[in-house]
FIDREN-129632 format. One record per residue (C-alpha): y negated, x, z negated. Coordinates in steps of 0.05 Angstrom, whole numbers, padded with zeros to 5 digits, always signed. Layout:
N
YXZ...
END
This chain:
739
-00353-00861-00573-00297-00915-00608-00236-00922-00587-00200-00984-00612-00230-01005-00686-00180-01008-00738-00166-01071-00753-00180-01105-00683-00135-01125-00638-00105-01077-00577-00133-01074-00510-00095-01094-00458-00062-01038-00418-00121-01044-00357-00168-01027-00417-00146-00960-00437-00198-00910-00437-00238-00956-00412-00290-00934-00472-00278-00864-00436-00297-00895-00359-00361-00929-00383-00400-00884-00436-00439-00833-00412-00433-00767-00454-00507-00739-00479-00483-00685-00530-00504-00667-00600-00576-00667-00579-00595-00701-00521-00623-00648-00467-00600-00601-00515-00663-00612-00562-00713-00592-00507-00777-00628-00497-00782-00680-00446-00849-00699-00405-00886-00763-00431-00913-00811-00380-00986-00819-00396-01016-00876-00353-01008-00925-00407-01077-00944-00439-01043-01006-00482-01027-00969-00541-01054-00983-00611-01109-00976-00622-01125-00992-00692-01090-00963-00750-01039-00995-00780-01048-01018-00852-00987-00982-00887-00912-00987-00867-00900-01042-00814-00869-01109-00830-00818-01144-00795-00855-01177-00745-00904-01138-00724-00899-01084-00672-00917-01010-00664-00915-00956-00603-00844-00920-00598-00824-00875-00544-00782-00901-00493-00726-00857-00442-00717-00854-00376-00659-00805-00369-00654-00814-00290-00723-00788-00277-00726-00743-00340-00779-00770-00373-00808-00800-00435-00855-00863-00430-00898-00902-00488-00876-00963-00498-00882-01025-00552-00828-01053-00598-00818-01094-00655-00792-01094-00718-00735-01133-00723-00708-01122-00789-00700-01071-00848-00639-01054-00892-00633-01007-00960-00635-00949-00909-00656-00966-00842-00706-01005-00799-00681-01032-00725-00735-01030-00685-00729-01071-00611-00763-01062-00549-00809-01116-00524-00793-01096-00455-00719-01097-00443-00697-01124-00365-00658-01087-00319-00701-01084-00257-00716-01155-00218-00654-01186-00182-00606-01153-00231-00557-01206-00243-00543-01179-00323-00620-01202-00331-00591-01280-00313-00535-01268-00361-00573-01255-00419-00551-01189-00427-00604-01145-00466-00623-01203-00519-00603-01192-00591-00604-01240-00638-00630-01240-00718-00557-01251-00735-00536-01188-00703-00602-01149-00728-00571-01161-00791-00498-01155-00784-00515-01083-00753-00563-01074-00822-00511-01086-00864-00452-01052-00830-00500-00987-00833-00524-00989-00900-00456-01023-00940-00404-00972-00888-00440-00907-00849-00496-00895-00895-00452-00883-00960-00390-00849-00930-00430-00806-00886-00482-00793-00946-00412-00776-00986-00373-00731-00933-00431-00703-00897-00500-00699-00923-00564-00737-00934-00620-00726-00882-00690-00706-00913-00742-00759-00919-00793-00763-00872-00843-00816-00872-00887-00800-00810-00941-00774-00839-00935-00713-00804-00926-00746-00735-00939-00694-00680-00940-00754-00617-01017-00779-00645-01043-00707-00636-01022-00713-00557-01025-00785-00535-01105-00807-00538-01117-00877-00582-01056-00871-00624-01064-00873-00684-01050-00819-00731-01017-00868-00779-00969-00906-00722-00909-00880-00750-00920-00885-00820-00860-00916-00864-00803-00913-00922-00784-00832-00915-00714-00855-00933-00710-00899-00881-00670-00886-00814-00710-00914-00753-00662-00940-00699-00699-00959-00626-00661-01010-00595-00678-01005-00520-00651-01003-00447-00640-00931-00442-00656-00925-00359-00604-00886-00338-00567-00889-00268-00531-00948-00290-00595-00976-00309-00621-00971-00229-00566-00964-00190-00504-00990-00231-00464-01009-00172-00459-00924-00152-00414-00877-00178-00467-00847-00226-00480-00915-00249-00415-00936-00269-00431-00906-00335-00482-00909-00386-00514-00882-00450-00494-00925-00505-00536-00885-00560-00558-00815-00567-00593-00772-00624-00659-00730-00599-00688-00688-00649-00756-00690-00607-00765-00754-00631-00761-00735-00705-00808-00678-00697-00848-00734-00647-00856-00792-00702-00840-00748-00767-00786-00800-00783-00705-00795-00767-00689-00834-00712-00633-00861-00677-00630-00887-00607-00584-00946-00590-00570-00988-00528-00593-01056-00519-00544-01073-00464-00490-01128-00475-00497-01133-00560-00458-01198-00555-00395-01168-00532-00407-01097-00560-00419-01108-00635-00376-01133-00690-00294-01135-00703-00291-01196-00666-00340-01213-00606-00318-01267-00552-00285-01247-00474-00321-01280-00425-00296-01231-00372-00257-01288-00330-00321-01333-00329-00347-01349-00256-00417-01322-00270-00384-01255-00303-00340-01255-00246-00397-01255-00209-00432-01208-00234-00383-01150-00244-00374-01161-00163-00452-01150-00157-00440-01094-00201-00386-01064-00161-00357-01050-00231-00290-01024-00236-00228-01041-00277-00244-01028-00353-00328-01035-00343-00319-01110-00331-00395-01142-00357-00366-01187-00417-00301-01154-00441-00300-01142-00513-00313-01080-00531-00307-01094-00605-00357-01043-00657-00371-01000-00593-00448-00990-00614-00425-00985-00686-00379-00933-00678-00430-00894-00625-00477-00901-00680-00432-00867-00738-00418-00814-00680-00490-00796-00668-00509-00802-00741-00471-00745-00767-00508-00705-00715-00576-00723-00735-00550-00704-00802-00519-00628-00772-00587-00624-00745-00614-00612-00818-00561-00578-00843-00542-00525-00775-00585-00548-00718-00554-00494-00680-00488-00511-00699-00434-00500-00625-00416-00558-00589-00340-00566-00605-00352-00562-00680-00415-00608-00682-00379-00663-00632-00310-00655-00670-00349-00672-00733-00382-00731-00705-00310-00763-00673-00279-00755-00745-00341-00787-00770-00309-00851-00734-00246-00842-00766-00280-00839-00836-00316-00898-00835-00260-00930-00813-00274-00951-00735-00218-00907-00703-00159-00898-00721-00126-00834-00691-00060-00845-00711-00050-00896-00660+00001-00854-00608-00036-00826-00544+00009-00871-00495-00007-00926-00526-00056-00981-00503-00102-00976-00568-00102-00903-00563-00168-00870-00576-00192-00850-00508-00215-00778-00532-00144-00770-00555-00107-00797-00507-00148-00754-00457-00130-00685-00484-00068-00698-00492-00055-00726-00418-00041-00805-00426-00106-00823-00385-00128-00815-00303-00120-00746-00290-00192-00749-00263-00207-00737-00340-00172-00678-00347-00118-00672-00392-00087-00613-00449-00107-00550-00412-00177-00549-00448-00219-00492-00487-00232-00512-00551-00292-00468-00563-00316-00472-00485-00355-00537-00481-00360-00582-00414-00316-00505-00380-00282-00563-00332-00354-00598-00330-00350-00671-00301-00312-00723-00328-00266-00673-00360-00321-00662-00413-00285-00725-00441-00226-00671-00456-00264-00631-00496-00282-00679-00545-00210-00699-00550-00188-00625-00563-00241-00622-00621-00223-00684-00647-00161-00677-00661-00159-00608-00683-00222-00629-00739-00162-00687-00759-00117-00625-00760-00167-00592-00812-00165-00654-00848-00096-00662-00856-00081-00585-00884-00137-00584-00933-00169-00650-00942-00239-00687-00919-00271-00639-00962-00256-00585-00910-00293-00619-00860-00353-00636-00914-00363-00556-00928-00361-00540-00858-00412-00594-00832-00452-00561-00887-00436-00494-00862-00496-00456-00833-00448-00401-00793-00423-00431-00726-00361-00438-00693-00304-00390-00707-00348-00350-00756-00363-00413-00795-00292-00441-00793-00255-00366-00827-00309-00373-00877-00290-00447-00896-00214-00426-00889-00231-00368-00932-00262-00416-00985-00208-00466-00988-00159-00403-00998-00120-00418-00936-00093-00347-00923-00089-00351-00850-00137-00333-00793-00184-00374-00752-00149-00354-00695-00081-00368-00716-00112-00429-00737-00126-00448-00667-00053-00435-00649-00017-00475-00698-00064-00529-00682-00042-00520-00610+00030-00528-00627+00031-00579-00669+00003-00633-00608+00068-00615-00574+00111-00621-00636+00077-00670-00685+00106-00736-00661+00174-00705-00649+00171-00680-00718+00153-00750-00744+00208-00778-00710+00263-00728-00742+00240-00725-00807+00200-00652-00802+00272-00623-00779+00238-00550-00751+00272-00486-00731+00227-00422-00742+00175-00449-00783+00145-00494-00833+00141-00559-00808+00077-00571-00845+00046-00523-00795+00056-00564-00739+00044-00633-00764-00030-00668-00774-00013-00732-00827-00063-00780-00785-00047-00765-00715+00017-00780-00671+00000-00731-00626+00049-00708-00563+00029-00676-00497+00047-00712-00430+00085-00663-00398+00079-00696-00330+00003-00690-00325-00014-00631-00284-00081-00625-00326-00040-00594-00372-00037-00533-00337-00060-00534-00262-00112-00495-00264-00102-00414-00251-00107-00381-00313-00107-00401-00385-00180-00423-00417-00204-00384-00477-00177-00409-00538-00143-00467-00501-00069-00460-00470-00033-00482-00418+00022-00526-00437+00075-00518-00377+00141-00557-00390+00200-00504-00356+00231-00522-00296+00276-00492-00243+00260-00470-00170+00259-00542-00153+00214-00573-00197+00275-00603-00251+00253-00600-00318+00297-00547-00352+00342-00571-00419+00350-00513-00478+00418-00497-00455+00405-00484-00385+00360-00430-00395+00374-00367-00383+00315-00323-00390+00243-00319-00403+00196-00268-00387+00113-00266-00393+00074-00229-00362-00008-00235-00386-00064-00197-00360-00106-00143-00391-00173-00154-00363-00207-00222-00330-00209-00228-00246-00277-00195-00235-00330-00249-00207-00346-00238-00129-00423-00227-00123-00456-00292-00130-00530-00275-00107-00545-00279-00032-00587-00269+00011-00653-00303+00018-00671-00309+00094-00740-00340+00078-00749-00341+00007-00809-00371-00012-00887-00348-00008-00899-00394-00076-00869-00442-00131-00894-00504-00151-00912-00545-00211-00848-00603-00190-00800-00545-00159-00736-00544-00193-00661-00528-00173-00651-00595-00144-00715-00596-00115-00733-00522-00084-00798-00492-00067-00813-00495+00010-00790-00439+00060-00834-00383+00070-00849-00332+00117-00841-00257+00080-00788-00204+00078-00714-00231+00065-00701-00219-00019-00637-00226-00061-00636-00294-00093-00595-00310-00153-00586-00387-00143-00600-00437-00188-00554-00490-00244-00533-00494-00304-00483-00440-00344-00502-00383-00295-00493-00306-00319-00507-00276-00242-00515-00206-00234-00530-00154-00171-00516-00084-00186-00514-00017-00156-00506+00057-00171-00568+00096-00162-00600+00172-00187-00660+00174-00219-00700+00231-00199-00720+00285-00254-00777+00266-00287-00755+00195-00281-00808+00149-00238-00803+00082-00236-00764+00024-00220-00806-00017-00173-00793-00085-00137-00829-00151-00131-00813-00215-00162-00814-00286-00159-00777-00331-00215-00782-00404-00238-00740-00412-00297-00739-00454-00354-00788-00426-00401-00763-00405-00471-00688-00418-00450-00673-00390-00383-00695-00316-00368-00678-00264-00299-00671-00191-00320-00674-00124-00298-00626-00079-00335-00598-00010-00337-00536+00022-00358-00510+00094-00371-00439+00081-00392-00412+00043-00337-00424-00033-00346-00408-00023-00424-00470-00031-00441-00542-00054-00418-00614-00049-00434-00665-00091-00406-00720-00055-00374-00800-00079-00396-00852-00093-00345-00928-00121-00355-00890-00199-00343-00829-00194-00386-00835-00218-00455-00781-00225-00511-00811-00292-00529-00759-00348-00525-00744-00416-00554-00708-00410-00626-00647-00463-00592-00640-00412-00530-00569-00391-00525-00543-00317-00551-00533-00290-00485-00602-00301-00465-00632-00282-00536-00595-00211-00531-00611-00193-00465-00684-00198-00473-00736-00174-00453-00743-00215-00383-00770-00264-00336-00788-00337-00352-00829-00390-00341-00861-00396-00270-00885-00339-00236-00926-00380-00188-00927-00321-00130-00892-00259-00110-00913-00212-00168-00901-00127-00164-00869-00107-00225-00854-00026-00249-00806-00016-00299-00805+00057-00329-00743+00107-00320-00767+00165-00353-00708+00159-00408-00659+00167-00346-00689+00228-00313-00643+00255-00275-00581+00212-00292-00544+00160-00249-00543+00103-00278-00526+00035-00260-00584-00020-00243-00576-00097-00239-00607-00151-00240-00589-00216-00268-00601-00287-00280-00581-00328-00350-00587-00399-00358-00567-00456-00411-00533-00518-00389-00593-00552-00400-00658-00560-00342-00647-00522-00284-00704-00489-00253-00712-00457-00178-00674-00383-00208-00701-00319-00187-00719-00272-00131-00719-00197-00118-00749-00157-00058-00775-00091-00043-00734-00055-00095-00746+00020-00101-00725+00081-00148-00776+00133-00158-00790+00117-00084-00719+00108-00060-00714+00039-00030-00653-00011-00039-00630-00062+00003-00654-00132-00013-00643-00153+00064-00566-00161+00052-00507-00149+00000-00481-00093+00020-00466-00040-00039-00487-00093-00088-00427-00112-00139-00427-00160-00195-00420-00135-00267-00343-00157-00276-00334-00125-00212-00363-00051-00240-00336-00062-00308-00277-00125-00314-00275-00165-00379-00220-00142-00423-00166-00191-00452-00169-00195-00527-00101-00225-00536-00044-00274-00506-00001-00324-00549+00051-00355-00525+00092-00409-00568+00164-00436-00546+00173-00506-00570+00234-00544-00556+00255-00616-00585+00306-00672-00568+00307-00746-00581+00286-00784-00650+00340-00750-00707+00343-00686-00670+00326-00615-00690+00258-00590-00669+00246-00511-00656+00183-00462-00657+00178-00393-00640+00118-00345-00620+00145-00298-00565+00130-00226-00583+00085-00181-00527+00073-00111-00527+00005-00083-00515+00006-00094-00437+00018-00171-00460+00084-00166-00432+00158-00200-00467+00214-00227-00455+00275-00260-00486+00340-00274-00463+00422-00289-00474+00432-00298-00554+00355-00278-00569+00335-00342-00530+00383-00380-00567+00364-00367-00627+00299-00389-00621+00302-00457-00573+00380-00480-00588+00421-00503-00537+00411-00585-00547+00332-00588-00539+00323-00632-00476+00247-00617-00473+00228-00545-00478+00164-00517-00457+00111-00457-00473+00040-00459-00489+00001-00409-00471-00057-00381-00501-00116-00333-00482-00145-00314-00540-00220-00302-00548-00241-00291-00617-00306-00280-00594-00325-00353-00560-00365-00314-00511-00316-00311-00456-00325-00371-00396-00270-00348-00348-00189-00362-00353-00145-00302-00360-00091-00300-00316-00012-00284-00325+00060-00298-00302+00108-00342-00338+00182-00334-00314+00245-00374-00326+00305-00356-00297+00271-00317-00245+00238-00372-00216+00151-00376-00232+00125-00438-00277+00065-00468-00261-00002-00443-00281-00020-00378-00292
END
């Protein structure tokens, strides 16, 4: 998603982020890679082969999406034109539905002219640089298509074509904008999106772009007809709210989506399983590299790249702002996701900056994720620091990089170098509460809390006194987040799902784990297994998302250190290859749709006479989210447990709490342009507790600095941790903000 192209001119100031307000986020892979239904009621499809690769001209069965009903549906489009390495393909059918007024306003024609200016700006400007930094996606020439072996009278050679070739589908993605653009949920929409079903569909590498508005969304240049009556008009209709005005420029907007998504389709190949920040980082600096953003822009300003100027605080606060995970992707959820691609953007320019594009080339190529992948590409480029301490100079340097600009790299305990990143301007806005409102610190993302006194002032170097921090050791255990199912259901069905439950029915109460996305939701209770062991007995009713989402039944013998998953005749290890870790090492379990209430006995002879701890749990992806799991009649070697109410059930943080690997905590200070800048990481002792004060503070923030704040850190070197840690940050006696 562009922010302003280099090059073009500045929105105005009722335009900023406005890319941010009107662009519907989809990820790396939309619906995480997972298969979508395909509407079948179509009979009109080809149904004579094709005589070898199509010409421009002639048409051929695509797939089409329908992301509001979550669906897939045949239909036709045309080819429209063909580069050195790509083909746009356009759907026949493109019209909002009847009485939309963007239909009257021509909004979802594109002309030959713009076929070919989008042909060229591919193959002569993405296509080489991204071949160059990235990598070059395997040919496939759809003669492997998988889509002819399900759909009847297609034909086996519909897809057939130039291997090299990318295959973009031009269509009017039917999203909630698409229905209902005049609701909240339709105030945004999916420009363009990468789906690796469709490659394994077709057996050709596809793109997906939106049809919607070409005229004012393509090129460095296209006309404002915003103020015309019958735009006016429309955008009232629309209910469309300042910066999604129908007709504003929006100048290389699918361009730039394009070069986003493209680097993904090529990640796919190289590390489909690649984490979130690392994979969307990549594809932002992919915009900077072929030229369409330019990050150096400052955050404040009105051309500001609206990832940027989201994480570090210069849009609505209904965005978010600098308190953001790196590693944790979508932990604020909403439109705070926005964040997150900010926080990865900038530090992948950070990357760039210390060691060159060629950084970011070995680590898209990279087939270790996340942290793991990023020490051994630090390792490579003989860096000599941590992946960790990485993270927290990275952190520093968006409070200190403009300031540091602005006095000629003038730094007090450290290297300026550290803290500096040659293509942004980067500076936190202090007076966004998003940088640190939230209780607790996210894993590997800090707080950044300004210091002021007991009314709210913001603090200058010399009036502080003191400064003590106090971090905790473990994470807040989570309350018990199963309850009670009054009438839990006799059944599931085929269409039931979280947002749309199975009926009521009329058994015994059972313990229900909820449904959504993200979930780890245990129930667990101390209990002895009698000698000779027995069995673990209950019965059991799930609907979860099969492969990906799984409800277990687990055991430990060391206190919540550890678990093992129990085996019964319906468990199964089996499991998509994409399903997350957590789920993958926690297997055996439940998954898929039970249909009824099923008995299930899980053995216990290895615990003879032991107590032991039993639980039962629920894991899902952020992906679909089924109807969850149920639990009822639960007995040990004859003993019954409650399943009728929460009483003596406790959650898994709550038997054993999440220890805190580590706390950082920098100190920067800076005054105006010419003005010494100052750094210093405050030293803690194994309770995560220090302290500085009298000469010992002076020493390390001066006495002139007229902004001086912390940034706090919970450090999680593990990327497996979802909760903030909590701690106390003192000045003068008087609690900051946060914590």
């Amino acid at each position: 998603m562009p922010g302003a192209p280099a090059g073009s001119a500045p929105p105005s100031d009722d335009d900023r982020g406005r890319a941010a307000k009107e662009l519907k986020q989809t990820g790396s892979d939309y619906n995480d890679g997972k298969r979508l239904g395909i509407e079948r009621h179509r009979g009109d499809v080809h149904g004579q082969p094709p005589k070898g690769p199509a010409k421009v001209g002639q048409s051929r069965t695509w797939l089409g999406l329908d992301d509001a009903q979550g669906s897939l549906y045949l239909k036709d489009y045309t080819l429209r034109g063909v580069g050195d390495n790509i083909e746009v393909w356009v759907a026949d059918d493109r019209a909002f539905p009847e009485g939309d007024c963007r239909n009257e306003l021509g909004l979802t024609e594109v002309t030959d002219a713009q076929i070919s200016n989008f042909i060229a700006e591919f193959d002569n400007t993405i296509y080489p640089i991204e071949s160059e930094e990235f990598s070059v996606p395997p040919d496939r020439d759809g003669k492997q298509a998988v889509l002819p072996e399900l759909i009847p009278n297609l034909p086996s050679s519909e897809y057939k074509g130039d291997g090299d070739n990318i295959v973009v589908l031009v269509d009017n993605v039917r999203d909630a904008n698409f229905y209902e653009p005049a609701t909240p949920d339709g105030q945004t929409y999916i420009a363009g999106f990468f789906y690796s079903v469709f490659n394994e569909y077709f057996d050709r590498n596809v793109m997906s772009i939106d049809v919607f508005d070409w005229l004012h969304r393509t090129g460095t240049n296209p006309p404002d007809d915003s103020t015309d009556p019958a735009y006016v008009a429309c955008n009232q209709e629309l209910n469309s709210a300042p910066g999604r005005q129908v007709g504003a420029p929006r100048p290389l907007l699918y361009e730039g989506t394009f070069a986003h998504e493209y680097q993904h389709l090529l990640e796919y190949y190289e590390d489909a399983d690649e984490v979130s920040w690392v994979n969307e980082g990549l594809s932002d600096y992919a915009q900077t590299l072929v030229g369409y953003v330019d990050p150096s822009t400052p955050p404040d300003d009105p051309g500001a790249d609206s990832h940027l100027a989201c994480f570090m605080g210069y849009l609505d606060p209904a965005f978010g702002g600098s308190e953001n995970s790196l590693t944790l992707w979508g932990d604020q959820g909403g439109p705070e996701t926005l964040c997150d691609y900010g926080a990865a953007y900038s530090f992948m320019e950070y990357l760039a900056s210390h060691y060159g594009s060629d950084f970011l080339s070995v680590l898209h190529r990279e087939d270790a994720g996340g942290l793991e992948g990023l020490q051994i590409v630090l390792d490579q480029f003989g860096a000599g620091v941590s992946a960790q301490q990485t993270i927290h100079d990275w952190a520093a340097a968006m409070a200190l990089d403009a300031a540091l600009d602005a006095n000629g790299g003038d730094l007090n305990g450290g290297d300026a170098a550290r803290f500096q990143a040659d293509s942004l301007s980067a500076k936190i806005n202090w007076d966004n509460a998003e940088a640190w409102n939230e209780n607790g610190a996210p894993p590997n993302g800090s707080d950044y809390v300004r210091l002021r006194d007991g009314s709210g002032a913001y603090l200058s170097a010399g009036e502080i006194e003191s400064i003590s921090f106090d971090g905790a050791t473990e994470l807040e255990p989570k309350p018990v987040e199963w309850v009670v199912d009054a009438t839990p259901p006799d059944a599931t069905a085929a269409d039931s799902s979280c947002g749309s439950p199975p009926a009521d029915g009329t058994g015994a109460a059972a313990l229900y784990s909820g449904c959504g996305p993200n979930l780890d939701r245990s129930v667990v209770r101390a209990v002895d297994v009698p000698a000779g062991g027995g069995s673990l007995t209950f019965d059991a009713l799930w609907d979860a998302e099969a492969g990906w989402d799984f409800g277990y039944v687990q055991v430990s013998t060391d206190g919540g250190e550890t678990w093992q998953s129990l085996a019964t005749a319906d468990t199964t290890s089996e499991h998509d290859p994409g399903a997350i870790p957590t789920v993958v090492d926690n297997l055996p379990g439940f998954s898929g749709d039970s249909g009824g209430w099923r008995p299930q006995s899980a053995d216990l002879s290895a615990y003879s006479g032991q107590s032991v701890l039993v639980a039962f749990r629920y894991i899902t992806d952020p992906g679909v989210d089924e109807s969850g799991f149920w639990v009822r009649n639960i007995a040990v070697g004859g003993t019954a447990l409650p399943s009728n109410t929460l009483d003596g059930w406790q959650s898994m943080t709550q038997v054993n709490p999440i220890p805190v690997e580590g706390w950082t905590v920098q100190l920067v200070a800076y005054g105006p342009a010419g003005s010494p800048a100052w750094v210093h990481t405050l030293a803690l002792d194994g309770s995560f507790d220090g302290s500085l004060s009298g000469a010992a503070l002076d020493a390390v923030i001066g006495d002139t600095a007229e902004t001086v704040a912390a940034i706090v850190m919970f450090d999680d070197p593990t990327e497996s941790v979802s909760d903030p840690a909590r701690y106390t940050l003192t000045v003068d006696g008087v609690t900051q903000p946060g914590g």
